[in-house]
C-alpha positions as CSV (number, residue, x, y, z in Angstrom):
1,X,-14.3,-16.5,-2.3
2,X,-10.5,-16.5,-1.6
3,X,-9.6,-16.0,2.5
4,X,-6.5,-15.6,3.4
5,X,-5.6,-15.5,7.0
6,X,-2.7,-13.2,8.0
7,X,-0.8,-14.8,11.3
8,X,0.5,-11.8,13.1
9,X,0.5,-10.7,16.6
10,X,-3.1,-9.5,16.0
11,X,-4.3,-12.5,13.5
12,X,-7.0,-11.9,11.0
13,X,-8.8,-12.5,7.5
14,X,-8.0,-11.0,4.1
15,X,-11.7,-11.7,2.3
16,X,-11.4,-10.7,-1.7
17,X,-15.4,-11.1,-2.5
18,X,-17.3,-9.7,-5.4
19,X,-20.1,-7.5,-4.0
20,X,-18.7,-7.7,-0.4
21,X,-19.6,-3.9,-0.4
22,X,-23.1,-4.8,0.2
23,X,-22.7,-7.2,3.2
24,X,-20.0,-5.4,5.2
25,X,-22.0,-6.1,8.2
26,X,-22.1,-9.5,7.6
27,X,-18.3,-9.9,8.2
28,X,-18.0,-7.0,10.7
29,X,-20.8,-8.3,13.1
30,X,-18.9,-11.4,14.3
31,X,-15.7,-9.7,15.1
32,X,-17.2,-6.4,16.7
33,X,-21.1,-6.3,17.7
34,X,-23.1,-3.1,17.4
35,X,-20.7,-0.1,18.7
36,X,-19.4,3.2,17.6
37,X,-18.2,3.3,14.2
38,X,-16.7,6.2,13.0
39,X,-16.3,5.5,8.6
40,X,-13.4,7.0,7.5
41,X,-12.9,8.2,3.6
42,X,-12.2,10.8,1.0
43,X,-14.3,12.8,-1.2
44,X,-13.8,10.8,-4.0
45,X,-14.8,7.4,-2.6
46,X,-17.7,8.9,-0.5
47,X,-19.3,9.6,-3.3
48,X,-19.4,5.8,-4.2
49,X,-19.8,4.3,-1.4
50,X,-20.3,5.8,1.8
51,X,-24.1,6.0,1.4
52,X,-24.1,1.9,1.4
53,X,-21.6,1.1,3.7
54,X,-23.2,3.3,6.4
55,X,-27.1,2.7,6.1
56,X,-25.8,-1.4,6.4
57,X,-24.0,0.0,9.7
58,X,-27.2,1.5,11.2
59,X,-29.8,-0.7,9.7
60,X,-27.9,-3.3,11.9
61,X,-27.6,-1.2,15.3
62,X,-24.6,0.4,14.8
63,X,-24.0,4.4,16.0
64,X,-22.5,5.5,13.0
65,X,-20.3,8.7,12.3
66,X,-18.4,10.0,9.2
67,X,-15.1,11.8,8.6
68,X,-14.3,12.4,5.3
69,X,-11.3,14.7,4.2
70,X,-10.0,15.7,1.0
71,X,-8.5,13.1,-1.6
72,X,-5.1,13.1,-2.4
73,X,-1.5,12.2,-1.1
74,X,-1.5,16.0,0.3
75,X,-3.2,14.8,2.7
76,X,-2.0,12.5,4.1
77,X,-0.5,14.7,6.7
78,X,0.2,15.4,10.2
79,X,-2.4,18.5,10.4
80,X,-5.0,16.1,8.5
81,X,-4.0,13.3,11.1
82,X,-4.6,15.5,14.4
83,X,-7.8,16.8,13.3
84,X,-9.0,13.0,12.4
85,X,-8.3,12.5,16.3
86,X,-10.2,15.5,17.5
87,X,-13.2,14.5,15.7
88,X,-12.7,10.9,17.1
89,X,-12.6,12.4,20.6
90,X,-15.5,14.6,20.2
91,X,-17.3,11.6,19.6
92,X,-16.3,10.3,22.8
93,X,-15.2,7.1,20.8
94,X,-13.6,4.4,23.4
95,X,-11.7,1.6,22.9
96,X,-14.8,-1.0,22.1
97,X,-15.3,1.3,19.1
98,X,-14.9,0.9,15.8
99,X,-12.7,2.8,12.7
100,X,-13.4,1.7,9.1
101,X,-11.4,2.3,6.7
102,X,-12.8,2.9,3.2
103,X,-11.0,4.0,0.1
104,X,-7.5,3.9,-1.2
105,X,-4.0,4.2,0.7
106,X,-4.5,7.4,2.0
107,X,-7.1,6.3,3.7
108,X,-5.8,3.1,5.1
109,X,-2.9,4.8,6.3
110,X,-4.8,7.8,8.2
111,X,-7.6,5.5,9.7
112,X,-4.6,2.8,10.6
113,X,-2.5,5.7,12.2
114,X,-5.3,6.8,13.9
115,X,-6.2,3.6,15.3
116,X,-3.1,2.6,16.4
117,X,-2.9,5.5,18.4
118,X,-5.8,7.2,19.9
119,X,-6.4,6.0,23.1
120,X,-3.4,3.8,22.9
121,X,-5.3,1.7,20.2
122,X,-8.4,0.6,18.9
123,X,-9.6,-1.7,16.6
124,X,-10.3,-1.1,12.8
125,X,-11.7,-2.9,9.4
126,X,-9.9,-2.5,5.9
127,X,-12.6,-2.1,3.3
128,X,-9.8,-1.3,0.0
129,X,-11.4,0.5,-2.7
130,X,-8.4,1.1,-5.0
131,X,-6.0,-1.6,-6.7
132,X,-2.8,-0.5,-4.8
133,X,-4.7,-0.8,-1.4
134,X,-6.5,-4.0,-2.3
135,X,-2.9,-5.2,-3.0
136,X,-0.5,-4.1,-0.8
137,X,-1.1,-0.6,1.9
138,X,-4.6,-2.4,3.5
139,X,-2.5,-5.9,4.5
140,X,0.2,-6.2,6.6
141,X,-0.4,-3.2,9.6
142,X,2.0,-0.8,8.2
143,X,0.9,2.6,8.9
144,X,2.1,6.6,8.6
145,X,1.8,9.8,7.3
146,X,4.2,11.8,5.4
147,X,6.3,15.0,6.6
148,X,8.0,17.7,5.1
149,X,11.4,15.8,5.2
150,X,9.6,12.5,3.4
151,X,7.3,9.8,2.6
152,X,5.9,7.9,5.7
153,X,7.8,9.4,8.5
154,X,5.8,9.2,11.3
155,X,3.6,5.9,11.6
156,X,3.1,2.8,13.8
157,X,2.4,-0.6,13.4
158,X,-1.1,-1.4,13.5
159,X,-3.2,-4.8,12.3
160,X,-6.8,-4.3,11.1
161,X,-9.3,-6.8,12.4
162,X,-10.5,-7.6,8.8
163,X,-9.5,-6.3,5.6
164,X,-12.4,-6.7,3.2
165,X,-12.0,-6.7,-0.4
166,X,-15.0,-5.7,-3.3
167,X,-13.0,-6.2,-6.2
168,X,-16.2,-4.8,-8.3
169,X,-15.3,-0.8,-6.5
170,X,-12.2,-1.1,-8.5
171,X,-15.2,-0.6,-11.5
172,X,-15.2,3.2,-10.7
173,X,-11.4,3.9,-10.5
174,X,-10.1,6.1,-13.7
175,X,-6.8,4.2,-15.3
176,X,-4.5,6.1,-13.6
177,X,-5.1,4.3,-10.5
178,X,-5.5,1.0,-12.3
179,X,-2.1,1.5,-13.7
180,X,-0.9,3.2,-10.3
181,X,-1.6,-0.4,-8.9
182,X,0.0,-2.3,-11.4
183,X,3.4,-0.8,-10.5
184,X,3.2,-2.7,-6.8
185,X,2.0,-5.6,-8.7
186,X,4.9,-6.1,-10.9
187,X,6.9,-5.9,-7.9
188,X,5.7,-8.7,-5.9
189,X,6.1,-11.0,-9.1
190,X,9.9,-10.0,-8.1
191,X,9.6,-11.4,-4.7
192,X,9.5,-15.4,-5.4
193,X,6.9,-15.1,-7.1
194,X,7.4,-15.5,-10.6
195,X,4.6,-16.9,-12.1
196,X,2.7,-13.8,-11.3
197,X,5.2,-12.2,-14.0
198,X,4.0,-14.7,-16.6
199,X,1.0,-14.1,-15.8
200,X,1.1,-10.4,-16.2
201,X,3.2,-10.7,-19.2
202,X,0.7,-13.1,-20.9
203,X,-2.5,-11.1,-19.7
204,X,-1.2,-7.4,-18.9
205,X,-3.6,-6.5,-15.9
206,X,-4.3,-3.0,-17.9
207,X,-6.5,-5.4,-20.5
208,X,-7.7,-8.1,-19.0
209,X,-9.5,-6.2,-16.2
210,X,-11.5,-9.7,-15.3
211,X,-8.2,-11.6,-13.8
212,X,-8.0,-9.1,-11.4
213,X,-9.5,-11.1,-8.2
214,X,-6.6,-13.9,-9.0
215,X,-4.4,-11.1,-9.0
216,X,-5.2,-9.6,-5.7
217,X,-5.3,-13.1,-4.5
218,X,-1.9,-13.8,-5.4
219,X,-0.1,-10.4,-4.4
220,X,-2.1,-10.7,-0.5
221,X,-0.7,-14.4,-0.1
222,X,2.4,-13.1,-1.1
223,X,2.5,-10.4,1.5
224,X,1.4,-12.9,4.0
225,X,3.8,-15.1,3.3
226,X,6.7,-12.0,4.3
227,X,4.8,-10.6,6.8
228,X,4.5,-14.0,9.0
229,X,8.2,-14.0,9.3
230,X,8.7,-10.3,10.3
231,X,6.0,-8.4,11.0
232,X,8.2,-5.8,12.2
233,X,10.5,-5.4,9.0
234,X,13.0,-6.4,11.1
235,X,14.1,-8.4,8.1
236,X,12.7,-9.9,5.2
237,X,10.1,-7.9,5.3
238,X,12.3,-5.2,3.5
239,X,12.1,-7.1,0.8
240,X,8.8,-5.6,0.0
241,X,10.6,-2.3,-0.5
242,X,11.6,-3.0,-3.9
243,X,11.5,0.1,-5.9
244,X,10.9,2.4,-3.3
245,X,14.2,3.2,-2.0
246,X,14.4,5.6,-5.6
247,X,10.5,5.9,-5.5
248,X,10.2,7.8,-2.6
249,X,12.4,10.2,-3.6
250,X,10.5,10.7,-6.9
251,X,7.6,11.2,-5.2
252,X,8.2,13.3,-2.4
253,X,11.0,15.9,-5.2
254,X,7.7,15.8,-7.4
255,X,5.5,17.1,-4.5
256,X,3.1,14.0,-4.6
257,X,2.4,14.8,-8.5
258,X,4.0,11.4,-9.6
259,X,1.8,8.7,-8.1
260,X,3.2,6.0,-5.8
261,X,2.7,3.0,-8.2
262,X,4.3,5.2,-10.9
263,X,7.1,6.0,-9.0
264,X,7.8,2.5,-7.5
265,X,8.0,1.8,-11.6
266,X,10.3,3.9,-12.2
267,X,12.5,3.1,-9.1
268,X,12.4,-0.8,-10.2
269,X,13.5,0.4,-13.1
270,X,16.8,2.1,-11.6
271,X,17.4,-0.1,-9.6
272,X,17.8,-2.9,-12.0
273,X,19.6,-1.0,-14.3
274,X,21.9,-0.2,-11.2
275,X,22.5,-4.0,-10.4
276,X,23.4,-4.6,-14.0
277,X,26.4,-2.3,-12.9
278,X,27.3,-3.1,-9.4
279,X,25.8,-6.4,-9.0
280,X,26.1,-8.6,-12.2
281,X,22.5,-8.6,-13.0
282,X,21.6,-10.1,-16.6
283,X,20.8,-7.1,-18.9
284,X,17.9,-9.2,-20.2
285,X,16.3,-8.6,-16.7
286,X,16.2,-5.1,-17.1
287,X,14.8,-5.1,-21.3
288,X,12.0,-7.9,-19.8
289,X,11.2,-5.6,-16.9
290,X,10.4,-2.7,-19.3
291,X,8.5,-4.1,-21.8
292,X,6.2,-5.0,-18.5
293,X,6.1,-1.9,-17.2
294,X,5.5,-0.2,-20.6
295,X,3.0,-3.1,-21.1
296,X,0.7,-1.5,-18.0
297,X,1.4,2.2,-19.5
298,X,4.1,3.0,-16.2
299,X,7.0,4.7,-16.6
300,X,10.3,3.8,-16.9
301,X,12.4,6.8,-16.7
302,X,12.2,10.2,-14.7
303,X,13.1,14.2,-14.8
304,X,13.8,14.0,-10.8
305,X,17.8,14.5,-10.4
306,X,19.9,12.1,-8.9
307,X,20.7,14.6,-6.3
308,X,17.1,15.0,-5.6
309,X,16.7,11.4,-4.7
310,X,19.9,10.8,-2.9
311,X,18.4,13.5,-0.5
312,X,15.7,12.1,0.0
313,X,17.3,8.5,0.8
314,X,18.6,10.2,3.7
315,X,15.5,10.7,5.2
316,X,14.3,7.1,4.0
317,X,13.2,4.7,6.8
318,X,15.7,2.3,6.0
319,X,18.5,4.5,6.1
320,X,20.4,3.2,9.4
321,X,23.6,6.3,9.8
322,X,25.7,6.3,6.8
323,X,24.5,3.0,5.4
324,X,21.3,2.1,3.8
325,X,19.4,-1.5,3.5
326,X,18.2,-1.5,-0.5
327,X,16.1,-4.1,-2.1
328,X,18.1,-5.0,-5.7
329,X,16.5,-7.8,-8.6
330,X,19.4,-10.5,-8.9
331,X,17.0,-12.3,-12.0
332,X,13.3,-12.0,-13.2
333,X,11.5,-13.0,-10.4
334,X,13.7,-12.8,-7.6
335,X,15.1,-10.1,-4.9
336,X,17.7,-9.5,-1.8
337,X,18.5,-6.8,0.4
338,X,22.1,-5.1,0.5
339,X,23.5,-2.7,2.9
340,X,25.2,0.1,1.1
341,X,26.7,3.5,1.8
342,X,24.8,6.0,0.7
343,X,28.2,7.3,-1.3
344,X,27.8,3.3,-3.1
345,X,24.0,4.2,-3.5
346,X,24.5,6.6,-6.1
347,X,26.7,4.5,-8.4
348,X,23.0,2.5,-8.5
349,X,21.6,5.7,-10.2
350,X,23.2,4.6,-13.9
């Protein structure tokens, strides 16, 4: 049972368990005893799982509540958001309570937003039911919804008490969200961590379903690793922005229809083929990093215009006035940020 403890201002475990599903109480129970919980999910996952997740609740004393909404990145909105915190506050939920998080991103990022917010914060459990959470949106405290003008505009930083992982829910997801998650995973295998690469091009994640606790394993102590030196993204942290700089934009021009793993694919990809150009990368980085991505069925190229996503790097997060911080590979493996213009970021878009 891999643990990995995540040392940020609100410390905590990262538990990647098969079956943990059926002993959430188990883990919860120590950290916060019999409260108000208030599950938070989607239609898809409630389906799965709610039913078990909340009879282990209230078979152990717990006052247990659901808010489900529709699933989707659509959602993930500031309307959705708002009516999340109404129903919170017509449960008269205080500040020993409890939110738990189950299902994808979405999810995570709603329940976390809400969290970190209503009544100036309370505390919440990650229970990840899709590959991209289990990897990367459920660790680290990074929160938001998305507006009109972009992707994760309005958010707050906001550490979960426990993130628990069941990597046998990943058993019901269709491929697309298999494959969605394998676009994040390439990426950390970009960020020092190499082996994870080899790994993935030796074993391609898409067929050999079985490695997937290792892989989870391996992408969370990653994230660990960045997030214990800036929790904040103040720095380093950035780094785990690889791909999204041009992702984001794909996304949000493609009104959600490309998925986030997809489009973080496809932004690597740009972005690689951009630093060949500006930056001296080795072309072989970019024909290795396609065959991967084509290995796990992702995409490599897109009908978004360059226009399209040089708008929408204006509204990124890490667009600081007329200069941007981007994420560029410099070989296969490794990473740095660059400051740029955002006249310089469009000779990346080759």
């Amino acid at each position: 049972m891999p643990r990995i403890h995540i040392n940020a201002s609100e410390s905590y475990d990262v538990i990647i368990e098969s079956d943990a599903i059926h002993r959430v109480t188990d883990y919860v129970q120590p950290l916060k005893p019999t409260c108000q919980v208030i599950i938070v999910t989607d239609t898809n996952v409630a389906a799965h799982y709610l039913p078990t997740v909340k009879a282990q609740f209230e078979s152990a004393g717990y006052t247990v509540y659901d808010y489900v909404f529709p699933a989707g990145e659509s959602s993930k909105n500031a309307h959705q958001l708002i009516d999340l915190i109404e129903y919170m506050a017509s449960q008269s939920l205080t500040r020993k309570d409890l939110l738990v998080a189950l299902g994808g991103g979405v999810v995570g990022d709603m329940a976390g937003f809400a969290a970190a917010t209503y009544l100036r914060g309370i505390d919440y459990v990650q229970i990840p039911t899709s590959l991209l959470a289990a990897v990367d949106s459920s660790v680290g405290g990074k929160t938001a919804v998305n507006l009109e003008s972009g992707k994760n505009l309005w958010g707050a930083f906001k550490q979960p008490i426990l993130v628990l992982c069941d990597p046998t829910t990943l058993n019901t997801l269709p491929d697309v969200e298999w494959i969605n998650g394998c676009g994040e995973i390439i990426k950390y295998g970009f960020l020092d961590v190499p082996g994870l690469l080899t790994q993935l091009e030796n074993k391609p994640l898409i067929t050999h379903r079985d490695t997937v606790g290792d892989v989870i394993a391996r992408c969370v102590q990653a994230k660990a690793d960045i997030v214990e030196q800036d929790e904040r993204e103040s720095g380093v942290r950035a780094l785990l922005n690889l791909g999204h700089t041009f992702g984001h934009g794909i996304e949000n021009a493609s009104h959600f229809e490309v998925h986030h793993g997809y489009a973080v694919a496809i932004g690597m990809m740009l972005m690689a083929q951009g630093a060949v150009k500006n930056d001296n990368l080795d072309p072989v980085v970019v024909d290795k990093l396609k065959a991967l991505l084509e290995a796990h069925n992702l995409p490599t190229s897109t009908s978004i215009t360059k226009e399209e996503m040089l708008i929408a790097a204006k509204h990124d997060k890490k667009s600081e006035g007329a200069t941007i911080k981007i994420v560029i590979p410099t070989s296969y493996g490794s990473s740095a940020l660059k400051k740029v213009t955002h006249e310089q970021l469009a000779e990346y878009l080759v």
